[in-house]
Structure formats: C-alpha cells, structure tokens
C-alpha positions in Angstrom: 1.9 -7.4 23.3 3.7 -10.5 22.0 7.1 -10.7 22.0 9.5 -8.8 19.9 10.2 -11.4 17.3 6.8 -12.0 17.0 6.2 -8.8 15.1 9.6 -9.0 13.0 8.4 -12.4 12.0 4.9 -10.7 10.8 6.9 -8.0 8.9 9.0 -10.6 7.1 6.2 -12.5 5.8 4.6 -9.8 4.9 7.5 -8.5 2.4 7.4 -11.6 1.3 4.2 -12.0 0.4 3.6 -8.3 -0.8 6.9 -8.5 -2.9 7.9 -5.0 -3.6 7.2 -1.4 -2.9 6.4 0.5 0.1 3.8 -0.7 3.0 2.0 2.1 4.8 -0.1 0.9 8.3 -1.7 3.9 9.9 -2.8 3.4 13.2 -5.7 5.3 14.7 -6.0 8.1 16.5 -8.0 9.3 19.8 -11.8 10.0 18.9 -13.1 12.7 21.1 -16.7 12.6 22.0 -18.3 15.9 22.1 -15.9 18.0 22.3 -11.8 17.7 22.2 -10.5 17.0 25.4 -13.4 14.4 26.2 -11.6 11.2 24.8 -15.2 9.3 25.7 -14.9 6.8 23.1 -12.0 4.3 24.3 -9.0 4.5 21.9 -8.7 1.5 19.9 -5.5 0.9 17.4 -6.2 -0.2 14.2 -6.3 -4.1 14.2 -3.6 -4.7 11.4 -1.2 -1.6 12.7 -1.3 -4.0 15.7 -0.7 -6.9 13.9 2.4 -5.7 12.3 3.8 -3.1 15.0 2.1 -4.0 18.2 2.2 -0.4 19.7 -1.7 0.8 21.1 -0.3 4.5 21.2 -2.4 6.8 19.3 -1.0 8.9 16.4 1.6 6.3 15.1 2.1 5.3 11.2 3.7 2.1 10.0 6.2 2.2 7.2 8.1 -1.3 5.3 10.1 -0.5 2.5 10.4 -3.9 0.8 12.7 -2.8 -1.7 15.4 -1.1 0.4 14.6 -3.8 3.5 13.7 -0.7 6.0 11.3 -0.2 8.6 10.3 3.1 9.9 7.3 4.2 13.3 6.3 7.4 12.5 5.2 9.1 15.6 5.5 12.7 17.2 7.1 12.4 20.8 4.5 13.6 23.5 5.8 17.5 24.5 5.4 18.0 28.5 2.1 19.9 28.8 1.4 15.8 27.9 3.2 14.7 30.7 1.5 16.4 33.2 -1.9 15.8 32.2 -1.1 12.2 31.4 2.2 11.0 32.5 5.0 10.2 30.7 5.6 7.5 27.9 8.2 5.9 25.9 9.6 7.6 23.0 9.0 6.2 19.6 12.2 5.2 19.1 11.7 3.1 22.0 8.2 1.9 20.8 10.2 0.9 17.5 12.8 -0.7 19.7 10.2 -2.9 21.7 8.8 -4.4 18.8 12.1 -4.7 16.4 11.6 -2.0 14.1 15.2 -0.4 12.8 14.4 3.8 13.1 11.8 6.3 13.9 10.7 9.1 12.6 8.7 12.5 13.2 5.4 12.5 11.3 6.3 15.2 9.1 8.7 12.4 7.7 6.2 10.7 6.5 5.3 13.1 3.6 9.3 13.2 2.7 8.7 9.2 2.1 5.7 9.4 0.2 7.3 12.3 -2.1 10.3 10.3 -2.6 8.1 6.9 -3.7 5.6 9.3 -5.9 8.7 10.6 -8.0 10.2 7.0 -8.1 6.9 5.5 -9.2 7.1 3.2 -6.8 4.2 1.2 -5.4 2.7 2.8 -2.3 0.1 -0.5 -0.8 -2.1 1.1 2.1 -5.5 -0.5 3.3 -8.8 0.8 2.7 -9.3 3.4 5.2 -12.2 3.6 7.5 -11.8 6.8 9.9 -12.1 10.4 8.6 -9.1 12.0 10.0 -7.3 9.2 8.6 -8.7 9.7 5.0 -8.0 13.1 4.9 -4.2 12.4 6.1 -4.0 10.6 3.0 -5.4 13.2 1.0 -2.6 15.1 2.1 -0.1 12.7 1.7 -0.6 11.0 -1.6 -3.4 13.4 -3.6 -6.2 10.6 -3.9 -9.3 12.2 -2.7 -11.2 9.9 0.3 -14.3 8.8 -1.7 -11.7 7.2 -4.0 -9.1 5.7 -1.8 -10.9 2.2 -1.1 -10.8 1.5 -4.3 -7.2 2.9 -4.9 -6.2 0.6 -2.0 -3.9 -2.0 -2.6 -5.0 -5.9 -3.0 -1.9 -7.1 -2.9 -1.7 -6.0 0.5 -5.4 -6.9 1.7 -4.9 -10.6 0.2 -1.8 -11.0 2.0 -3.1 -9.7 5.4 -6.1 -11.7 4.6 -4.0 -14.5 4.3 -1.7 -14.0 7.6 -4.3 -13.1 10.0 -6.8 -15.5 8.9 -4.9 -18.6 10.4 -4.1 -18.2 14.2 -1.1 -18.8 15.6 -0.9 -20.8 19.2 -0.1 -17.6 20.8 -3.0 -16.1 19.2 -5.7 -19.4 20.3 -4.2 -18.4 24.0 -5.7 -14.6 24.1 -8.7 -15.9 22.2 -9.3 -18.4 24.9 -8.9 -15.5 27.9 -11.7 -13.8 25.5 -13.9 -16.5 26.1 -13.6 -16.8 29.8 -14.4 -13.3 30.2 -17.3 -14.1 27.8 -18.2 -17.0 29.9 -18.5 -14.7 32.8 -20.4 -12.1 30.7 -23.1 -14.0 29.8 -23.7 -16.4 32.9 -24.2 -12.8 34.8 -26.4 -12.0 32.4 -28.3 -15.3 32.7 -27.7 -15.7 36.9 -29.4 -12.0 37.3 -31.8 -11.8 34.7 -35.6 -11.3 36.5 -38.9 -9.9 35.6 -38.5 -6.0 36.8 -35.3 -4.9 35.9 -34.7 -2.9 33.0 -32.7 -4.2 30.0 -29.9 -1.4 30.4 -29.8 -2.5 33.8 -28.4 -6.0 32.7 -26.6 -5.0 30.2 -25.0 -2.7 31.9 -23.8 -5.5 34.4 -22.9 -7.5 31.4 -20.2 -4.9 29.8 -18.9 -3.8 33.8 -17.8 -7.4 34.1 -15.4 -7.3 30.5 -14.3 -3.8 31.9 -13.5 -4.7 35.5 -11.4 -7.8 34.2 -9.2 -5.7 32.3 -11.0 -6.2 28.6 -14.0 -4.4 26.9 -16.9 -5.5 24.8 -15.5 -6.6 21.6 -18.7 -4.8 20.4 -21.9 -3.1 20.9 -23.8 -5.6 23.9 -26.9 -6.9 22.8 -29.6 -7.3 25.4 -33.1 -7.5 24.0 -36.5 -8.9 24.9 -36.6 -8.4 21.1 -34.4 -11.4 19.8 -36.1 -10.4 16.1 -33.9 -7.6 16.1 -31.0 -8.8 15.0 -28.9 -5.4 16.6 -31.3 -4.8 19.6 -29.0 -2.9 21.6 -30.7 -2.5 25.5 -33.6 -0.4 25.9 -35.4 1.0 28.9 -37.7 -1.9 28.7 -38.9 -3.5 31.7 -38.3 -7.4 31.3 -41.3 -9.5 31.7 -42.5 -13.3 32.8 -43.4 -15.2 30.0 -40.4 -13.5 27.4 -37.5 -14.2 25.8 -34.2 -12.0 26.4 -31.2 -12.5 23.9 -28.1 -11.6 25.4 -25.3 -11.2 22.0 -21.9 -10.2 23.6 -18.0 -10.9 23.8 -15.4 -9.5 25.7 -11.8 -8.0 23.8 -8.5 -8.9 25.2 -5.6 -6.2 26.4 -4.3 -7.4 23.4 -7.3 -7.1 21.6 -8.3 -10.5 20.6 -12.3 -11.1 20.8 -15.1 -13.6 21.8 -18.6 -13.6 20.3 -21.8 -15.8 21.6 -25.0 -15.5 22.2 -27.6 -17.3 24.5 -31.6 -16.8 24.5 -33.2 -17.6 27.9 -36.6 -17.0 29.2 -36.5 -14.5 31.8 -38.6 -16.1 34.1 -36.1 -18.6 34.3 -38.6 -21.3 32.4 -39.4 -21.7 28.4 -42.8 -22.4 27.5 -43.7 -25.1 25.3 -43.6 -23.1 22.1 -40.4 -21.7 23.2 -38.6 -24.9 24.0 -39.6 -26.2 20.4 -38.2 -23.0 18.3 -35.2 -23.3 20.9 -34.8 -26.9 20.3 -34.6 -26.8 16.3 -32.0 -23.8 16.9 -29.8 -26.1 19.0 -29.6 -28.5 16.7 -29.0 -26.2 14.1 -26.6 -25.5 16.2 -24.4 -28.6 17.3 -24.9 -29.8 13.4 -22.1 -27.0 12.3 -20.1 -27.7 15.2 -20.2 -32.0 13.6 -19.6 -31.2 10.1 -17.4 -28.2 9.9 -13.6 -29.8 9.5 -11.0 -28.3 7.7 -11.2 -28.6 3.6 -15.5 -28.0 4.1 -16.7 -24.6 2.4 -18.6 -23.0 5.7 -21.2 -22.1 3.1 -21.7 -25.4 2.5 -22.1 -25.4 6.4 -24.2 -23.0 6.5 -26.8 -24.6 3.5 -26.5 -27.9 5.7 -27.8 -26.0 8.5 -30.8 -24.3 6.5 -32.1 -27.7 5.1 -32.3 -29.1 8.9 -33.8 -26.1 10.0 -36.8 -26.0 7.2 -37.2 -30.0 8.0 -38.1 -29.3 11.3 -40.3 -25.9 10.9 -42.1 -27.8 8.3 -42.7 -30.5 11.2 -44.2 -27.6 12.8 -46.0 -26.6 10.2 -44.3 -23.6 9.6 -43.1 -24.4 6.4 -43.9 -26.9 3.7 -43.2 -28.1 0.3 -39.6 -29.0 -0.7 -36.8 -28.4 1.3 -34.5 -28.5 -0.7 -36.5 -26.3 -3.5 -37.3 -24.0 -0.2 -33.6 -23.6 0.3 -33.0 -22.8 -3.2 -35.4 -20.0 -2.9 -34.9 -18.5 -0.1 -37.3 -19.8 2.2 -36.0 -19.9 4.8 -34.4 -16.6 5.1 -37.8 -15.6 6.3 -36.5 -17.3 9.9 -32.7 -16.7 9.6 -32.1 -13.4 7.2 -28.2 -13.9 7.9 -25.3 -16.0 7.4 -24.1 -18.8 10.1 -21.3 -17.4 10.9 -17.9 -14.8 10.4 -14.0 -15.0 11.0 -13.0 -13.7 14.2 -9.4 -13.3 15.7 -8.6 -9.3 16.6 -12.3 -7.7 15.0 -15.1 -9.6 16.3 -15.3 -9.6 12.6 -12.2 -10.4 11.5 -10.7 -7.8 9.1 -14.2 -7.1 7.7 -12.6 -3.4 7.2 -10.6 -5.1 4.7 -13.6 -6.0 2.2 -15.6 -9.1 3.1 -15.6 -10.7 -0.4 -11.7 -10.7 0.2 -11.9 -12.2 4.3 -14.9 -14.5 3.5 -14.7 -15.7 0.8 -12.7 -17.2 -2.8 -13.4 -17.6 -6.7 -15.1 -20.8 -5.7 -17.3 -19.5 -3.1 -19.4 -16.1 -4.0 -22.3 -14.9 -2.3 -25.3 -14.4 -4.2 -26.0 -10.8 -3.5 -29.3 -11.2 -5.6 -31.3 -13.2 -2.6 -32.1 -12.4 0.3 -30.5 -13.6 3.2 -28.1 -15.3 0.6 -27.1 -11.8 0.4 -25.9 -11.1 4.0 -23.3 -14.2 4.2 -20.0 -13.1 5.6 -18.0 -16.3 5.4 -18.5 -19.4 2.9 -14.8 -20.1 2.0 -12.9 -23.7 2.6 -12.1 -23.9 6.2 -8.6 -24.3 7.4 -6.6 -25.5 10.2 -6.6 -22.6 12.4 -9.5 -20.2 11.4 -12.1 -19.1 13.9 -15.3 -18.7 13.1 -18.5 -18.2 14.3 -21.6 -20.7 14.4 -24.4 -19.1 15.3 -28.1 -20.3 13.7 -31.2 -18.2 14.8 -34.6 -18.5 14.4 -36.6 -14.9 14.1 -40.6 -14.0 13.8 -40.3 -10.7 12.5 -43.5 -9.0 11.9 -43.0 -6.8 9.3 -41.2 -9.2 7.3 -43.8 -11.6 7.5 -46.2 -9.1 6.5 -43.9 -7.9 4.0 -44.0 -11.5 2.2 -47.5 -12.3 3.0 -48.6 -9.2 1.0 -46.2 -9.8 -2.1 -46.5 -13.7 -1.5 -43.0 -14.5 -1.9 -42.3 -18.4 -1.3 -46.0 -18.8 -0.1 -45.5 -22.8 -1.7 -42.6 -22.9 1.0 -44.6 -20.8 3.7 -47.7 -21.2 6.0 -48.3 -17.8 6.6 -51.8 -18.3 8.6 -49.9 -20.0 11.1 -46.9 -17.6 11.0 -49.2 -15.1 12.0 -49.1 -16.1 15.4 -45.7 -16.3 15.8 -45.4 -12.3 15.7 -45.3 -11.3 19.4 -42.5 -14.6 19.6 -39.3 -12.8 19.0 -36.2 -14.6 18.0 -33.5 -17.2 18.8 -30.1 -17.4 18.4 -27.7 -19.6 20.0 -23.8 -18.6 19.1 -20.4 -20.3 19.8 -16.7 -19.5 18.3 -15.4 -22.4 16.8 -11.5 -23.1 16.2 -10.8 -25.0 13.1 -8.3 -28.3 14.2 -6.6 -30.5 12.3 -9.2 -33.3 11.8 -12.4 -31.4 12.5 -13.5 -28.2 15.1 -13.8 -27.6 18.6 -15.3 -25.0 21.0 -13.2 -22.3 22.2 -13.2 -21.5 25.9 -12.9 -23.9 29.1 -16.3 -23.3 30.4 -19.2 -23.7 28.2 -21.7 -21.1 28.7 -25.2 -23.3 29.3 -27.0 -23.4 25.9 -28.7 -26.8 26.5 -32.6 -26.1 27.1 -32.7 -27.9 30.5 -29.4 -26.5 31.5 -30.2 -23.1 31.1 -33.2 -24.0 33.3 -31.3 -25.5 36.4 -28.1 -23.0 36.2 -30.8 -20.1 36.0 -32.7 -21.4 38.6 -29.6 -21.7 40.8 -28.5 -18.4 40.2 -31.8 -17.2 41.9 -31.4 -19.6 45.0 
C-alpha cells in the first residue's frame, strides 16, 4: 500500500475529473474453487478499487459523493467464527482510516445510498463489471439487468481512470521495477534449467514457485511451450526435446499488485540452429527498432507499422515473402507471421485496465483499429505515447500450420506470400521476444536492472553456463 495521501490525492482528482454525481468502486470478492470453503483461486482486488482505496480485503465497496464531498468503505466487519478460522483484522472503519477515507459503512448501507441517488436523479458512474456475483449485486442495487450494465456503465468515469492510471507516477515506476526483477529471475530459471527430458509443467512450474516464494504471483497465466505458434500455449505434459524451441511468456505481480510482462524463445538444447538463429535474428531487430523509435508524441501504432515493414523486408530476404512491402503491409501480409499487435499498457493488469474497454485504454479518435483485417484487428494499443506510460514491445514471428493452410487454400495475399516455401516452416513454431518499456521524457527505456539475455549469442553462453 502507498501512503495515505496517496489515495486521497487519487480521489481528489478523480472528483475533479468526473465532475459531479456519485462514484461507486466495487472491489472483488473471494472466488471459491470447487466448492465454498476452498478459496483455490488467490483473491485478487479489483485493480481500480485499489487504485482509489488501496484496501485488498474482500467484500468492500467504494463510494465518492462528488456533490456533497463525502467518501464512504462499505464493508461488513468479520464476526468471530472469522477470527478463529482466520485471525483477526482491522475493522473497516480502520481500513477507511488507513487510506483517508471520512466514514464507513455496513453493506446494507449501500442500497440506502443508491435509493437516495435513484430518487434524486442523480448520476450514479460505476465501471463495466466483469465478475458474476458482482453483476448481480448491481442488479440488486440499481435494477439494470447484467447483460446491460457494460453498456450502462459510465464513460465519464472510464475516461478519467483511463486517464489517471495510464501515466505512472514515480512511486508507481518503483513497484514496476520490483516486478521486473522478480521477472528477471523468472525467466533466467526458466532458461538456466531448461533440458531435453523434462516436462514443460515441470519448468513452468519452477517458473511461477519463484514469483510465489518472493512474495508476488504470476501477473498471468505462465506460458511455457515447445509450441511458440500458440500464441496462449499454457505448459503441457510434453517432454522437451533437442533440436526445439521453448517460449517461456511470463511476469511476476507485486504485493501491491503492479506487473511485469516478457518473453524469451531459447532452444532447449541450449544451441539455435541455423534456421532458428535467422527467424530469431529478424525478431530481435524487430525488436530493438520499437525500443529506438518509440518517444513520447509517436502513435505506438505507428510503432508497430514500422516494425511490420522491417519484418516483411527481411522475410522477403528469405524468401518468405515478396512483392511490395509496403502494399504487403497494407494488406495484411504480414499478419500471416505476427497475427497480433506489438504491444499493450501495463501498470496494475498485465493489461492495463483492458476491463475498462480497450478502444478507451488503447486508443483515441485519431488512432482506431481496423477491426476489418486481420491481425489489424487484434491491436491493443496504437495511441500517442506519453511521458510515463508503460507498454509492451513484443514482435513475434509464428509458422502456424493451419493458418498457412487456411491462406494457401483461399490464396489470400499469395502476390505477398511464397507459400511453397512456407510449407516447410510448419513443424518451426514461433518467436517472440518481449520487453516493458517506460515512456521518458525524450524517448524510452527498459524497465528492470537486469536485462534478461535476449541477444542470440547471449542466450547461448548464459544457457550454457547455467548447465556447467
């Protein structure tokens, strides 16, 4: 937690900004597994509750009322059957205390507030909700039935959140770079232990024991795969094997919840072949390019096109693609090796506030994404950079079979594609090398200390020191 004036400061700006009316910020609640008492999944507060309030108890609701200047927690005290299965803790009142807030309030409170704005006509502003127990709290509360309340949600609010959070503060760059050294750590176990034989549960396992015995956890779903292609290949059973790529996508969250986000691609022998090493190489470059040009005042999208353009110059060198490049890239050629964006905002979601609506976090009237093309389509962030943002940059070069196939058959871009020779790419996999950039004043820099080894021939002599 930050300190107290922190979160009053937060709260101010946000009146501000919002203007009038009521704020409502419901944090989360536990989420039992398979049955109640089985809390399996970690709790995790909602991400702009914590922005606002700071509190990680479960079962706690938010109130600013910007017309009468009054802040309310919501929260039923824990009764002592509580206690003795889980110790005691603060009261709310002294949870509103720690972080500022003027009162507390019992939960069934919280309905008396709503009444009282509904027959006032007041504004009520609440954020798209995303968990069912929370949607059908609202049902109760305001009447607005859950498939209609993400619409009904207030913009007002999401544009100023978008707006607050979207800058970090120095505080904030301080628990982003802790993220990163426990990222560091993450992935150079997962590069120091990697061997032909072991399973890939087995090293991703190791990977998300590091983030939880340093205090943190994964700030999502590892990704360990021999199968870079898939862009979400979560660990399998697989046994790795000489001669194979493994691409190791993971990042470690904070205590107080701020994330990291990179990948590395490695062979798991510990040496890339030659085909390897010249995908690889294009991807690094790819690579370091965003990291030169992205600056504050630069749309990323703009980043991201740059990128594209270098990477179809150098697959058509390898005679993957031809024609054009720049009539490739207006097509869509490309997509066919990187079916994503470059990169997302990152700060307290590994993507940022994506829960918020990503036309609203990634994007401006300047800067749309054209949900017509493929790959196009999938772009989370193409919005001018400013000082302060953190993004991602993370290029990748994927063979994926049924895509090729897919195209082959229809012959989409086949002036743009050499599909005889993409057909013996299929057993490659993918590549992707990924870094978390902070935007500075006169350009971008790397966060973390320690860089996790991404050069070819670095990878090569740290992996092959790790085995020593």
């Amino acid at each position: 937690m930050f300190s107290k004036q922190t979160y009053i400061d937060r709260r101010n700006e946000l009146k501000t900004l919002v203007g009038e009316g009521i704020v409502v910020l419901f944090g989360n609640n536990e989420a039992p597994c398979n049955y109640p008492n089985n809390a399996y999944y970690p709790f995790r507060q909602d991400s702009s509750f914590l922005y606002y309030f700071g509190q990680q108890r479960d079962g706690l609701v938010g109130v600013i009322d910007i017309d009468n200047d009054q802040e309310t927690l919501i929260g039923n005290d824990i009764d002592i059957e509580d206690i003795v299965w889980y110790g005691s803790v603060d009261s709310v009142n002294d949870l509103a205390a720690q972080v500022g807030v003027g009162q507390s309030a019992p939960m069934s409170h919280l309905k008396t507030i709503i009444n009282s704005a509904l027959r006032e006509k007041r504004t009520i502003h609440f954020l798209p909700p995303y968990r069912h127990d929370t949607k059908i709290q609202m049902f109760d509360l305001m009447g607005i039935h859950p498939s209609q309340q993400k619409e009904a949600a207030s913009l007002t609010l999401i544009k100023a959140i978008v707006k607050m959070r979207s800058r970090k503060t120095a505080e904030e760059i301080e628990e982003l770079e802790r993220a990163a050294e426990i990222g560091y750590q993450m992935h150079t176990t997962a590069m120091r232990i990697t061997r032909p034989g072991l399973t890939e549960k087995y090293v991703g396992g190791q990977v998300d024991g590091i983030a939880h015995s340093l205090g943190a956890h994964e700030s999502f779903a590892t990704i360990f795969s021999q199968h870079g292609e898939i862009m979400h290949g979560n660990p399998s059973m697989a046994i790795l094997e000489a001669g194979r790529l493994a691409l190791c996508d993971a990042g470690a969250e904070t205590i107080n919840n701020y994330c990291s986000d990179n990948t590395r691609t490695f062979p798991v022998d510990g040496k890339f072949t030659q085909r390897q090493r010249e995908i690889y190489t294009i991807v690094e470059e790819c690579h370091d390019h965003a990291l030169a040009i992205s600056r504050p005042g630069v749309k990323y999208m703009d980043v991201h096109f740059s990128v594209c353009r270098l990477m179809t110059e150098r697959l058509k060198e390898l005679g993957l693609m031809r024609g054009d490049t720049d009539e490739a890239v207006r097509a869509g050629a490309h997509a066919m090796f990187l079916p994503h964006g470059l990169g997302h905002m990152m700060g307290m979601d590994v993507h940022d506030m994506e829960g918020l609506g990503q036309i609203y976090v990634g994007f401006d009237d300047e800067t749309r994404p054209n949900l017509e093309q493929f790959g196009t389509n999938a772009l989370r962030m193409g919005r001018r950079l400013e000082e302060g943002f953190v993004v991602t940059d993370e290029p990748g070069i994927y063979f994926i079979p049924a895509l090729i196939d897919d195209w082959k058959a229809s012959g989409h871009c086949k002036e743009f594609l050499n599909f005889d020779k993409l057909e013996t790419y299929k057993d490659f996999g993918g590549i992707r090398i990924e870094d978390d950039l902070l935007i500075t004043s006169d350009g971008c820099r790397f966060l973390g200390e320690k860089r996790i080894p991404y050069h070819p021939d670095e990878v090569e002599a740290f992996m092959a020191a790790g085995k020593e």
